[in-house]
Every structure is written in C-alpha cells, then in structure tokens.
C-alpha positions in Angstrom: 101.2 110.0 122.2 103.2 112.5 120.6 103.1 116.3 121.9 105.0 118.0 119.1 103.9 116.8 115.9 102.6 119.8 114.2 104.0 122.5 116.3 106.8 124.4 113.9 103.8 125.9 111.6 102.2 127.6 114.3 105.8 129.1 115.6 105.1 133.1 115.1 102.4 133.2 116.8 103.1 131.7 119.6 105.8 133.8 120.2 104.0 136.8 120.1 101.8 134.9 122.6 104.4 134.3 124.8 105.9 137.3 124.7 102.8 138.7 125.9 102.5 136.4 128.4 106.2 137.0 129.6 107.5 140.0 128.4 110.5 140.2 130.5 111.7 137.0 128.1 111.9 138.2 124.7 115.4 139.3 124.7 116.1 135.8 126.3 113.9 134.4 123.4 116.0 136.3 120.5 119.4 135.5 122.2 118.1 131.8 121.5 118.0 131.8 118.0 114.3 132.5 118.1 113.6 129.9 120.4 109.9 129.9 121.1 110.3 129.0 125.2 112.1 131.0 127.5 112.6 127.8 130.1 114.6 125.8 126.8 117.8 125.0 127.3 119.6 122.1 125.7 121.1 121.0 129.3 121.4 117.6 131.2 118.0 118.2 131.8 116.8 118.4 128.0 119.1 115.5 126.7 118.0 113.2 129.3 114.3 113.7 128.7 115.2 113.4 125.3 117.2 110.1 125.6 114.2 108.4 127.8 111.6 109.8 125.5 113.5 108.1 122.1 114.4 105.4 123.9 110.7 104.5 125.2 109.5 105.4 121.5 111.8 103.1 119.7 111.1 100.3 121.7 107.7 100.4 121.7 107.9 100.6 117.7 110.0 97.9 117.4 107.1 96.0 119.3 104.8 97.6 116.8 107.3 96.4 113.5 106.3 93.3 114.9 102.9 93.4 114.9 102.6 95.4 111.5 104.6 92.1 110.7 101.8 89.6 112.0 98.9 91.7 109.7 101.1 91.2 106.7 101.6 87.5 107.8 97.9 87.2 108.6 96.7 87.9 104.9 99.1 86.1 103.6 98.0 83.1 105.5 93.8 83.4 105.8 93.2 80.8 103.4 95.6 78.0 104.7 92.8 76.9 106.5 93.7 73.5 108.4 92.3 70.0 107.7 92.2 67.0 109.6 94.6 64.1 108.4 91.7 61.9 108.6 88.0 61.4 109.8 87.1 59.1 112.8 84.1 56.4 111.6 81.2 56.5 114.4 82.1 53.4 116.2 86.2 54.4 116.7 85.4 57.7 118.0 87.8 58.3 121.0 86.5 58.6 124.6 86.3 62.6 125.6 86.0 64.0 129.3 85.2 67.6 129.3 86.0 69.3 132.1 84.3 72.1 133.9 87.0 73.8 135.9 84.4 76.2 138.9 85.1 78.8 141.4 81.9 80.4 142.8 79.9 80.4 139.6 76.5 80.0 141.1 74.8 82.3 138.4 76.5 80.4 135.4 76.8 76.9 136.8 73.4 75.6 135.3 74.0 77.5 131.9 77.2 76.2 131.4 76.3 72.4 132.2 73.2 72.1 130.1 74.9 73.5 127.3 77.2 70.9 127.7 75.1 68.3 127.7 73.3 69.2 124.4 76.8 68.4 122.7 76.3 65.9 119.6 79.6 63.1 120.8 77.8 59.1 121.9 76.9 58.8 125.0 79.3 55.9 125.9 82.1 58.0 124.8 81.4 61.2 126.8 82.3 61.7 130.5 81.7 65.3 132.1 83.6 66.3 134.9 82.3 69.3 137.0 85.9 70.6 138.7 84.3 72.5 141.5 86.6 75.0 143.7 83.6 76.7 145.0 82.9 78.3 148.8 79.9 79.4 148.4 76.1 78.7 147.2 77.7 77.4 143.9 78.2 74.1 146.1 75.1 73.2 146.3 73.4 74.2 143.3 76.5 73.2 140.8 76.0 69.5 143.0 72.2 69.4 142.3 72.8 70.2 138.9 75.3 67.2 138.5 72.8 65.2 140.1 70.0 66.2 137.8 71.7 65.4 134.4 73.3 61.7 136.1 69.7 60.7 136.9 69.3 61.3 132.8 72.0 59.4 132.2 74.6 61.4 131.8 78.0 59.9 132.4 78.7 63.0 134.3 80.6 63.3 137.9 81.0 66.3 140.7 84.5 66.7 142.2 84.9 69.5 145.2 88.4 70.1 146.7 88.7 71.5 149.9 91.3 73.8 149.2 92.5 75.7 146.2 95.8 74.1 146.1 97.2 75.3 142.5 93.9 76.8 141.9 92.7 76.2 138.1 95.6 74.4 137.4 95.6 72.1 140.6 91.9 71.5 139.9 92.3 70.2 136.1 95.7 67.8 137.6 92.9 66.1 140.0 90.7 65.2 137.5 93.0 64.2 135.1 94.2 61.6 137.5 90.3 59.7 137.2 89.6 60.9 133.8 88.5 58.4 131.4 88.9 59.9 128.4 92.1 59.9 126.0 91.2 63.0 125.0 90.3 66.2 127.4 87.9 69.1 126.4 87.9 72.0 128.8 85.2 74.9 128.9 85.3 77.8 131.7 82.5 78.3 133.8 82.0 81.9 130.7 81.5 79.6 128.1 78.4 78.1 126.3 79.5 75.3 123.8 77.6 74.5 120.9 76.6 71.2 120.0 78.7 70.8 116.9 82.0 71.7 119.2 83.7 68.6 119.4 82.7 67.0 116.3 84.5 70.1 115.1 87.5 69.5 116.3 88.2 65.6 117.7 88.8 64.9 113.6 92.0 66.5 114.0 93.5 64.1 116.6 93.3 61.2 113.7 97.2 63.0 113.4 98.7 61.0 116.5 101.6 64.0 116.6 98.3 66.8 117.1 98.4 67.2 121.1 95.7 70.1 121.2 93.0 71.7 119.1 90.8 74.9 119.9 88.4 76.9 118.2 88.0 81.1 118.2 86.2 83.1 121.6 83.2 84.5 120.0 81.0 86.6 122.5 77.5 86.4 123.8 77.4 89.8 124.9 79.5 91.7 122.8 76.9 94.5 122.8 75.8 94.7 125.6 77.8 98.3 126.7 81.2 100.4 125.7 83.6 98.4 127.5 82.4 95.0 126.4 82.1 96.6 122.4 86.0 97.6 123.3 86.7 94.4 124.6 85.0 92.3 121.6 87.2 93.7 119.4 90.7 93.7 121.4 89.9 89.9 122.2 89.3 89.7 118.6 92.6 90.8 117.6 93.9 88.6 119.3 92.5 85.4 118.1 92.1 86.7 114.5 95.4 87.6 113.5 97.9 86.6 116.4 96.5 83.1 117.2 95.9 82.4 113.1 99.2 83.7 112.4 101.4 82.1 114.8 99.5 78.7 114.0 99.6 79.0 110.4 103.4 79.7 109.8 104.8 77.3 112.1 105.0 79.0 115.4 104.5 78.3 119.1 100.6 79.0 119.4 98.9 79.1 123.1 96.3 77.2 124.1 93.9 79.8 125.9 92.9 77.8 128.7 88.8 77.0 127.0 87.4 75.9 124.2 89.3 73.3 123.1 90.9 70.0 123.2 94.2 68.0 124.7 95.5 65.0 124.1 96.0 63.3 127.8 99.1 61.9 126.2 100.2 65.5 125.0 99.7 66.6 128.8 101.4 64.2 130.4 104.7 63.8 128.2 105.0 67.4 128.7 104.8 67.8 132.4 101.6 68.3 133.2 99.5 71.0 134.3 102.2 72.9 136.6 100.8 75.5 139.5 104.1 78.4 139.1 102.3 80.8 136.8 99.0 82.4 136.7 98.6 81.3 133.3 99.3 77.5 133.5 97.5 76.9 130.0 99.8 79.3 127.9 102.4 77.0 130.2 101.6 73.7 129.4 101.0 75.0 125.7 105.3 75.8 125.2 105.9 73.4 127.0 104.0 70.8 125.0 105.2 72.4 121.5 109.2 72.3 122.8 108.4 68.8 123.4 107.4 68.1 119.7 103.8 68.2 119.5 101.3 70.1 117.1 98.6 72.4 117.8 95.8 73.2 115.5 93.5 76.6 115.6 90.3 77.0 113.9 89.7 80.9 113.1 86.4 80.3 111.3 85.0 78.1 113.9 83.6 79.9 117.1 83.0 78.9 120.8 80.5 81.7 122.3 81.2 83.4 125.7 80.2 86.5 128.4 83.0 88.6 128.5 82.9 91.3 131.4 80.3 93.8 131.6 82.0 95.4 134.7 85.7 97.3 134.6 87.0 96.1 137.8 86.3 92.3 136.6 88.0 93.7 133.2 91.1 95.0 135.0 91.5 91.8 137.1 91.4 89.3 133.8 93.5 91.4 132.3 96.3 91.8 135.2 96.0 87.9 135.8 96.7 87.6 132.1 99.7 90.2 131.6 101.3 88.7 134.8 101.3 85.0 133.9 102.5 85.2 130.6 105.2 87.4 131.8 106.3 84.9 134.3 105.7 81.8 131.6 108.3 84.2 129.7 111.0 84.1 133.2 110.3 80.5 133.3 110.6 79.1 129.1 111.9 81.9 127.3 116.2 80.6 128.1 114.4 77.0 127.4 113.0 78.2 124.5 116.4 80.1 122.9 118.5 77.2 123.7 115.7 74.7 121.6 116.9 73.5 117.9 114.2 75.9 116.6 114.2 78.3 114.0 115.3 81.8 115.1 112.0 83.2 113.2 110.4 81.1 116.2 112.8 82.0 119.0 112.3 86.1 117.9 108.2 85.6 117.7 108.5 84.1 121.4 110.4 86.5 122.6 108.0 88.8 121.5 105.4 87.2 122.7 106.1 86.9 126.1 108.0 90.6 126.8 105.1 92.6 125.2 103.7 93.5 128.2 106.6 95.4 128.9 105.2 98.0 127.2 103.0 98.8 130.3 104.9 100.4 132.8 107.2 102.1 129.5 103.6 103.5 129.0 103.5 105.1 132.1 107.7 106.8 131.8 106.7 107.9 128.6 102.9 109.6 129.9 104.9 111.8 132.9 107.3 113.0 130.0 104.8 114.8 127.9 104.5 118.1 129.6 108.6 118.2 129.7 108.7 117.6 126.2 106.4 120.3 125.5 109.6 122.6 126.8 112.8 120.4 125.6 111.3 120.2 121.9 109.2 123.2 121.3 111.5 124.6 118.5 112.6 121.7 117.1 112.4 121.8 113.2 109.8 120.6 111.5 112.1 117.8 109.0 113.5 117.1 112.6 109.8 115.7 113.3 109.3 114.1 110.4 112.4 112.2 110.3 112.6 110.7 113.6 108.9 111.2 114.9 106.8 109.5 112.2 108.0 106.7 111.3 108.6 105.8 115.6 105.1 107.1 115.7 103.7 104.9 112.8 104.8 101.6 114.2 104.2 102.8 117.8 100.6 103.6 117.4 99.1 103.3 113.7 100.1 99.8 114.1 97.8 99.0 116.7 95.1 100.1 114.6 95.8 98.2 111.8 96.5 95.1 114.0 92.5 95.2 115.6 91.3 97.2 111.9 92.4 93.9 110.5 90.2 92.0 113.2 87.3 94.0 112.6 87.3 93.7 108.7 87.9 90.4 108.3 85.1 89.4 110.8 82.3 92.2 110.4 80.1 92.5 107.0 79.2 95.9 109.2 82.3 97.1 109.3 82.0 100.9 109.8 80.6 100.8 113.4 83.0 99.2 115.1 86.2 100.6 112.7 84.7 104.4 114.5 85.9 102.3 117.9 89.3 101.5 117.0 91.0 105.1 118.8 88.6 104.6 121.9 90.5 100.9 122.0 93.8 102.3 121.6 92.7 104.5 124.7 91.6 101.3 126.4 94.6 99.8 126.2 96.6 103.2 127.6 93.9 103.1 130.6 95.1 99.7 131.5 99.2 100.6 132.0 98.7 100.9 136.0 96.9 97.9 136.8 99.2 95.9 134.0 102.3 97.3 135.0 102.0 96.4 138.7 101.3 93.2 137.2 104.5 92.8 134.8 106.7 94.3 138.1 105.3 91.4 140.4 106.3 89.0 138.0 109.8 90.4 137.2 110.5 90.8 140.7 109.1 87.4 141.4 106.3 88.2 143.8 103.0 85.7 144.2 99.7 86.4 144.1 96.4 84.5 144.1 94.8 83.1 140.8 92.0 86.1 140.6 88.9 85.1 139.0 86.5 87.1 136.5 83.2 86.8 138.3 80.2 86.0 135.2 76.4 87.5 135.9 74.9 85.6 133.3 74.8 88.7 131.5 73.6 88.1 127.8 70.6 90.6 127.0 71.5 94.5 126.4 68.8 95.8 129.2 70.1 93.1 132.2 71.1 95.3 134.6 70.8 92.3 137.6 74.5 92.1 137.8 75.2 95.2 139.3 72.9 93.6 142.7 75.2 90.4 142.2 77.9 89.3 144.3 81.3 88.8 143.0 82.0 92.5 142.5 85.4 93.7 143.2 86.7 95.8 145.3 88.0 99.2 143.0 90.8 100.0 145.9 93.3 103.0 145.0 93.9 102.8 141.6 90.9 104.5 140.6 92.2 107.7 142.1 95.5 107.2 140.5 94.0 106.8 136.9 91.8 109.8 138.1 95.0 111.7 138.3 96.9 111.0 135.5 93.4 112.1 133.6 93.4 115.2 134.8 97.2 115.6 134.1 96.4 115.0 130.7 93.3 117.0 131.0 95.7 119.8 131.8 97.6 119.4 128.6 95.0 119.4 126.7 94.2 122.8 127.6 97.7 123.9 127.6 98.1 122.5 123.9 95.1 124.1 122.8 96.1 127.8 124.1 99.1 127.5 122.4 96.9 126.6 119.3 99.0 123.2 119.7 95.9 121.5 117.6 97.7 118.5 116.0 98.9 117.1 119.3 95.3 117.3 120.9 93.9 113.8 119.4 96.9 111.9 120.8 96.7 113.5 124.2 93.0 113.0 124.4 93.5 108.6 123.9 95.5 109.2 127.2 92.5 111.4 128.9 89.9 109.1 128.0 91.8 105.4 128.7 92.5 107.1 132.3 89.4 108.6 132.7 87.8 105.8 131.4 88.9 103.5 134.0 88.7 105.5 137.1 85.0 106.8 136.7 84.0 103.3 135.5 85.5 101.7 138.4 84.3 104.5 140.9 80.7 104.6 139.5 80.2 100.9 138.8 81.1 100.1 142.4 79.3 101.9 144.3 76.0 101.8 142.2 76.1 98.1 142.4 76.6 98.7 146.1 73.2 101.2 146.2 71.1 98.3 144.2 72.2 95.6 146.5 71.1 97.3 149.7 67.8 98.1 148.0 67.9 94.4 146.8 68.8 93.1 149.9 65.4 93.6 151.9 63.3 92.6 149.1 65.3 89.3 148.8 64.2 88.6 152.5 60.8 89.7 152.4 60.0 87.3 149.4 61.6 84.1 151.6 59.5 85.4 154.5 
C-alpha cells in the first residue's frame, strides 16, 4: 500500500537515471537540494496529497489498532469456553420450530430439508417451517418435498407469500406469528445441519436471560477453487476471533442470520424482526442485547455450509453485507452511545459498525499512489520509518495477523493456507468498488432490494454444473472499472521497477491482483457459464422429448 518505503537507498542512481532521462533538469535537480524529481515542489499541490494520504493512513490504522486489539483479546480468551447453566432432562425439552427462510433455491431445497430432518430433537417437540419466497421451479419441488417428509410424519409445514414484502426478514415475522415452538432455529437455504446441532445448543436456554445461541460457519466446499480457499479463511476470521472475542469479554455479539437459535421471547421483547436494513439479524441482535439479553457463541462447534464458488455471487453477499451493517450502524449506533454500557462496549460498537468505511478510503488512497511517487520521492529515510511503519503496521500487517490467527488456531496444516494470507489481503482491496457503492447508499440513505447469493449445490472439487445453472448474476460495469484500476497499478508496477523502486513492488502488486482478480473473474465466469448453458440448453430439451 505504501509506494515509498525503501526508496532513499537507491537515491544515486536514480538520479543519474533521471538525468539521463531529462537532462535539461539537472541544474533544477541540484538547485533542490539534490532532490531526485524535477516535477517536486513542496506546493499546495504536495501538502494536500500529503494531508489526504496521512489522513487516509491513520485512519485506517487506528481501525487496524483495533483489530491487533481483538487477536490479543482472542488468546487471551480461547479457553473461556461457555457452558450451559443447566441440562434439559428428555421429557422437559422445549418445543423448537426451525425455520427454512427460501428464495429460488430449487438446486438446494431437497439437500437442505433432509438434512434437517435427520436432526436428533423428539418428534413431538420439533416443527419445521419451510418459509418459501420463491418465483420459480423452487415452488413446486420445495412443496413436494414438504409433502414427502409430512407423509413420514414429520411435523413439518410449507408457507409461500406472494410477495417479498420485507424479504428475509418479512418471511421469518410470518412464521413466527404460527410457530409453535418457544424456541426458533433458523438455517439458510446454504446450510446442511448436523444431527447433533440443536442438542448442541438448546442446553444453553436452561439460563432464562440467554435470548440466542449459534454455533461457527464451517464450509462444505472450502476447496473447491481460489476464491472459495480466500473466502474460507476471511469468513474464518471472522467467526474465530471477532465473533469469540466480542462474546467472550462482554460485548454486543451478532447473530449471523443461520445456524443458530432464538428465544421467541428474546424476539419479541426486542421488537421483532424489523424490514429497514439489509441485515435485519445483526439488527435484531443489538437490539435484543440493549434490551438485556445474553447471547452465547460456540467457536468449537461447527454448522457446515457452500459458500460461493462464483465472484459475482461473492460480490453481491458481500455488498448486501457491508451495506446493512452500515445502515444498522445509522439506525443503533446514537441508541447504543446513549445505553448505561461500558464505554469499552460503546468504542467496540462503534467499530464495528463504521469499518466498512474503510472501502471507499481504499479507493482515495489507490488514485494517490502515483502522486506520491513525485510529492515524497526524497523524503529521508528516518522520515519513513518514523511515520510510515508503524501507520503501515497496523494498517496492513494487522490484517494478516487478524486471518494468520484464524488459520492457526483452526488448521493442524497450517502452512498452505498461511502462503494465502497476501492473496486475501488483495481480496479484500479488490472488493473497495462494489463495497464502497454499498457504504455510500447507506450513508446517503438510498434502498435497494435484499440480493440473494444463488447456491449450485456445489460440494465436490470437479462439479463444474453450476456454471449451466441459473441464478448467475449479471457482472454489469464494474468489471471494466476494476479492470482499470488493475492496469493503473499495472502501470506502477513498471514504473517502480525502472526506477529499481523494488521494496514498494509487493504492496503495489496486492492492489494489481485484488483488481485484476475481480474483473477477469467476473468477465470470464459470466460469459463461460453463458457458452455452457446454450450448449446445455438443447440437450436439456432433447432428453424431455
């Protein structure tokens, strides 16, 4: 991220390069003090991009203080594993209604209801609601289905709206309303429970104050190509060390919208399932915590499901995500600061729901780089270390010890996926675009639909069905953009490296490949599941004929 890192011990002979590039400048170049660029000059110009540049760089560290913070926090905390107050004896187990929130998931439907019928809970005291949205094929078969496992005895029931009114949100408020259970699991259409999963966690609600309990996303296809291996482990930062940390040392922890369970009361006492944000579980979560209640997250206990095998999909979840828990932020954060809580709490929250700010500060601080280059060529070299390193440490080497931490606490192979950590740092640069349209729709209060991630049913390394699948989105401009901004950085590559500019190359090249990355993936992925389904298309016919 960082242009001018190591530049002051290459400084004589780049100015003999220079000067043989522009000889007409040298006596400008002496007159300077030796300045290595003829264009420097410490105007407007220069202090502004300076000003931006620091600016940018200090936030984002502070950010990264804080997530340096939550590794430290995480360690400390590991072992504080959580135990239930009591145990539940068979007959006073409490009725549970899982709930199968659906929106055109006709290759996933089946999978995920059988799954959930193999769960080990009594019979009497399990209802299954299948909360179906659908507009296509997934209609029928998810009804079929339903019918199926009721003729087996399942106390299971099918509920279609007509409409999307509140989307996911709207769909889980209807079946609350003829839910019989006191307590409600939920599973997206991804997910593929195991049998154990509610055994796992219903001990816990013996604590009448515990309004929700989920266990860790594991991930059925983790291996499946580069960008669900990237995914794996950025997911897995997430719920190893910020979901374990914020739980363990009293903060606000969000439920993540699957795998896990409420308490009806818990959702109803704090407002219910509202339909303003795109993220209506990270919602309900605050909103349920300012209200008193206790959540409980199980680290070492894993719910497996397909994560997306196709970057557009990838994109799209994570856009839906960035946006709603920015606008969760606009909606609780001034509830949240004016709550008796500890300021410890109020400071976590805050950084919780503004981190995605970082996104479109990502973007400012990619079109300052070649400007830079100019403003700080000759900068001395204590200069760098002094303000540069330590903005640069908790800028960027804490992101790789934040998903580092991830990796090592959950792999026994650990040295694969640790050689993935700077391609996930570039990941995450590739994504400022999409997320920062995203954060500047919330903050200026625009609306947009809830935007699904379509599932294939993808789980074996050499299925390759999805790309003839429907459900693919559309890749639109942004493609080009990223595109761009690759070969912008493309550019500086080669600029750095004729200047023998070698120590700034590895940072540049995170921000070639997260750009590059994105837009050939979403170009190429398009249109060859485009090719395969009009080669798929006549065969489909011919075998109905």
């Amino acid at each position: 991220m960082l242009f001018s890192f190591f530049q002051s011990a290459t400084t004589p002979s780049l100015t003999n390069d220079l000067c043989n590039d522009f000889p007409g400048y040298c006596d400008a170049i002496t007159r300077t003090a030796g300045n290595i660029s003829p264009l420097y000059r410490l105007d407007a110009f220069d202090w502004t991009i300076l000003i931006l540049y620091f600016a940018i760089l200090t936030v984002l560290a502070v950010y990264g203080g804080y997530r340096v913070k939550q590794v430290i926090d995480f360690w400390r905390y590991r072992k504080f594993i959580p135990e239930p107050k009591g145990k539940f004896v068979e007959e006073d187990l409490p009725v549970i209604t899982v709930q199968l929130p659906l929106f055109n998931e006709m290759y996933v439907v089946e999978r995920l209801v059988k799954a959930v019928t193999e769960i080990d809970y009594p019979t009497e005291k399990f209802e299954i609601q299948v909360l179906d949205d659908s507009t296509d094929e997934t209609v029928k078969l998810a009804e079929a289905t339903v019918a199926k496992y009721a003729k087996q005895g399942f106390d299971i029931h099918y509920l279609h709206r007509s409409n999307r009114t509140g989307f996911k949100a709207g769909a889980l408020e209807q079946g609350l309303k003829i839910a019989k259970g006191e307590l409600l699991a939920i599973f997206d259409a991804d997910f593929v429970p195991k049998p154990d999963c509610l055994r796992k966690l219903v001990d816990f609600f013996t604590d009448p104050l515990v309004g929700c309990a989920q266990m860790r996303w594991s991930h059925i296809n983790g291996d499946y190509n580069l960008l669900t291996r990237l995914q794996t482990i950025m997911l897995d930062g997430h719920f190893v060390v910020e979901q374990t940390t914020r739980n363990r040392t009293g903060g606000f922890f969000n439920f993540n919208g699957t795998a896990g369970i409420w308490r009806r009361r818990a959702i109803a006492l704090s407002g219910g399932w509202q339909q303003d944000t795109l993220t209506e579980d990270t919602d309900l979560s605050f909103r349920a915590q300012l209200m008193g209640w206790k959540f409980v997250y199980l680290l070492d206990e894993e719910a497996p499901a397909e994560i997306p095998v196709e970057i557009n999909a990838f994109k799209a979840q994570q856009r839906r995500w960035a946006k709603g828990v920015m606008q969760v932020g606009i909606k609780l954060y001034p509830r949240i600061w004016r709550a008796p809580l500890p300021l410890r709490v109020k400071l976590e929250m805050f950084f919780r729901l503004t981190g995605n700010i970082s996104y479109p500060l990502m973007i400012v601080l990619s079109f300052l780089q070649f400007p830079l280059l100019l403003v700080r060529y000759n900068q001395p070299f204590y200069h760098l270390m002094i303000l540069d390193l330590p903005l640069l440490f908790f800028s960027s080497i804490s992101v790789f010890l934040f998903y580092g931490t991830a990796v090592w606490y959950l792999d026994e192979r650990r040295t694969p996926r640790m050689l993935h950590l700077p391609l996930v740092m570039g990941l995450g640069i590739g994504l400022a675009f999409s997320n920062a349209r995203a954060v500047m729709e919330a903050l200026l209060g625009i609306k947009s639909d809830f935007v699904r991630t379509p599932k294939y049913s993808v789980e074996q390394t050499s299925d390759e069905t999805w790309k003839a699948k429907k459900y693919k989105r559309k890749r639109g401009l942004l493609p080009l953009l990223e595109l761009g901004f690759s070969v912008y950085f493309l550019l500086a590559i080669i600029y750095a490296a004729r200047l023998h500019m070698w120590g700034t190359i590895p940072f540049l090249s995170l921000f070639f490949f997260g750009f590059g990355y994105m837009g050939v993936m979403s170009i190429l992925q398009t249109t060859s599941g485009r090719r395969l389904l009009s080669l798929w298309r006549p065969i489909a016919v011919d075998r109905r004929t």
